[in-house]
N, C-alpha and C positions, 0 to 999 in steps of 0.2 A: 504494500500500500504506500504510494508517493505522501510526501506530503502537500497540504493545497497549496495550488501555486504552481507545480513544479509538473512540467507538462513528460508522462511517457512518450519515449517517443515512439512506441507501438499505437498508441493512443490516439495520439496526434494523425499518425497516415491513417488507422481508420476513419477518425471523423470528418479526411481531410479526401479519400476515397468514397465514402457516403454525401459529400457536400455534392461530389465532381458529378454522381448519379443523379442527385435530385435537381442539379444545375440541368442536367442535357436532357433531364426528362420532363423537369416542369417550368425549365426557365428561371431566370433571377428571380420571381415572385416569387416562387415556390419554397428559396432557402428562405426557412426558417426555422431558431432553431431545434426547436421539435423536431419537425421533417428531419433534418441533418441528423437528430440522437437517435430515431427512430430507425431512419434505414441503417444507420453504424448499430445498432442494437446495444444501445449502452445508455446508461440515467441520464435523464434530459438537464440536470445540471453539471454535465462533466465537464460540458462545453466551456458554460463558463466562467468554473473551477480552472480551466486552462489557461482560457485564452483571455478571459474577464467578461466578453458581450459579443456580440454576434459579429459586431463591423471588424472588432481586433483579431476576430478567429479567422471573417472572410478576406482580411487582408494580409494576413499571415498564410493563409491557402493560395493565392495570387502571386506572392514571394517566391513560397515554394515550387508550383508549377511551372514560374516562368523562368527562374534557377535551370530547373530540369528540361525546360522544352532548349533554353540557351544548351547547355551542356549538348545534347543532342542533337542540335545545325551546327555544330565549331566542324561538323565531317564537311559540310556542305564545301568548305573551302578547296578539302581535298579532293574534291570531285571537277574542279575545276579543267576542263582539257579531255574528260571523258565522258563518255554518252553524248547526251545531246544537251544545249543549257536546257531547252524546256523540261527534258526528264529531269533536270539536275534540279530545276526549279522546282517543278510538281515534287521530288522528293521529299524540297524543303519545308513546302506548305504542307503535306501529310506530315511531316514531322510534328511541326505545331498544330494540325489536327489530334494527332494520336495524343497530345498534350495535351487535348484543350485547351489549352491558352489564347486561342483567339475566343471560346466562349466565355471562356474569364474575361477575357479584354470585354465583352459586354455586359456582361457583371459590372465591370467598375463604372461601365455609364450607365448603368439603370441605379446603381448604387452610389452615385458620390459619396455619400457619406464615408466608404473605403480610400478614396482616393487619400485624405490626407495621413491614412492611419498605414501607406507604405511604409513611408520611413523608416517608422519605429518598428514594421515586422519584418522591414530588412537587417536592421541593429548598424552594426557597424559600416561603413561607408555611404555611397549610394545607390538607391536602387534605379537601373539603368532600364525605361519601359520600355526605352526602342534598339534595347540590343538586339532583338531578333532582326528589325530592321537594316542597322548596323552590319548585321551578318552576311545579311542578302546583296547589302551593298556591295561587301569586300568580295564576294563570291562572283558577282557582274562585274566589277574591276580587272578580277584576275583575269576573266574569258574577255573581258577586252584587250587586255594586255597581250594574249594569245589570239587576236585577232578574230574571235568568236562573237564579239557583240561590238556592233559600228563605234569607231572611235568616238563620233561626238553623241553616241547616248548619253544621254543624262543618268548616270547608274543609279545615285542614289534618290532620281522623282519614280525612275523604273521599278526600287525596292519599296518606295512606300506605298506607290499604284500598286504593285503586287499585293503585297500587304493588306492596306487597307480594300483590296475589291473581296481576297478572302475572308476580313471582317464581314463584309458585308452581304457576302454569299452565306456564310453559315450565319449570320442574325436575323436573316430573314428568310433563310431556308431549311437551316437547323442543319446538323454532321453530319446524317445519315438521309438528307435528300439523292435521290436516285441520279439527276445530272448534276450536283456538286461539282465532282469532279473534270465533267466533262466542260463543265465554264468555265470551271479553274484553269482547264488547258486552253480555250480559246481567249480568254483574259491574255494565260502568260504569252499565247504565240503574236496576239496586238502587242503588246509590249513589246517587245524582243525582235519585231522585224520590223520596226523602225528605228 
């Protein structure tokens, strides 16, 4: 038995795994923190024996996710020079698919209340919201450099048009829409052949 305060961190990826389900199932509405204890199957005050209240728990979940979706496109760079950019591309959107973190990303705009509460659930430094961005950019750099995407692209309005269209394919069509993916590629091939 912890004491209060002092968050497992077995605890933590459950309630932090049950948030992710009831996010992609019922939408930002939905968290709350009942629903959250309920599908983690654990006292509906663990949560905020944790974390303290719902906003500190959903922004400390946000942290985490977008840590782990970053760690997981750092490949993206090395792909640069093989395959084709678009597959190299659609990779790196499924990547932050399989993360959700772009459903998180609309979390924090249906939720402002999260937004100021990053900070403090990153702790030390800062927390960097457009490093995925960031990634995409360095990754359309390099296949410039290799003569793969026209020199005078714009890489880094190309990363965030990427970016931002698959915000807004999966917020308005949700993960699991059946041409997701297939917009996703005619997105990334506008982009990319100009």
């Amino acid at each position: 038995m912890s004491p209060r305060g002092v968050t497992i961190p077995e605890v933590r990826q459950q309630l932090f795994d049950a948030a992710e389900q009831v996010l992609l199932r019922e939408g930002p509405s939905g968290l709350t923190g009942r629903a959250i204890t309920r599908e983690a199957g654990v006292a509906t005050g663990l949560l905020h024996n944790h974390f303290g209240d719902l906003d500190g728990f959903l922004a400390a979940l946000f942290v985490d996710r977008a840590r782990t979706a970053t760690r997981s496109l750092q490949g993206l760079l090395d792909r640069a020079g093989t395959a084709t950019v678009a597959d190299n591309l659609m990779a790196g959107i499924e990547t932050l698919c399989a993360a959700n973190i772009l459903a998180l990303a609309g979390l924090a705009l249906a939720r402002p209340s999260i937004v100021p509460r990053l900070s403090e659930a990153h702790g030390e430094g800062t927390l960097e919201l457009d490093a995925n961005e960031r990634l995409f950019t360095a990754y359309l750099e390099a296949e410039q450099r290799l003569g793969r995407i026209p020199p005078g692209a714009d890489t880094a309005s190309v990363a965030l048009a990427l970016v931002g269209a698959a915000h807004q394919l999966l917020l308005t069509r949700g993960p699991h829409a059946p041409d997701l993916r297939e917009r996703l590629r005619r997105v990334i091939a506008a982009l990319i052949e100009h």
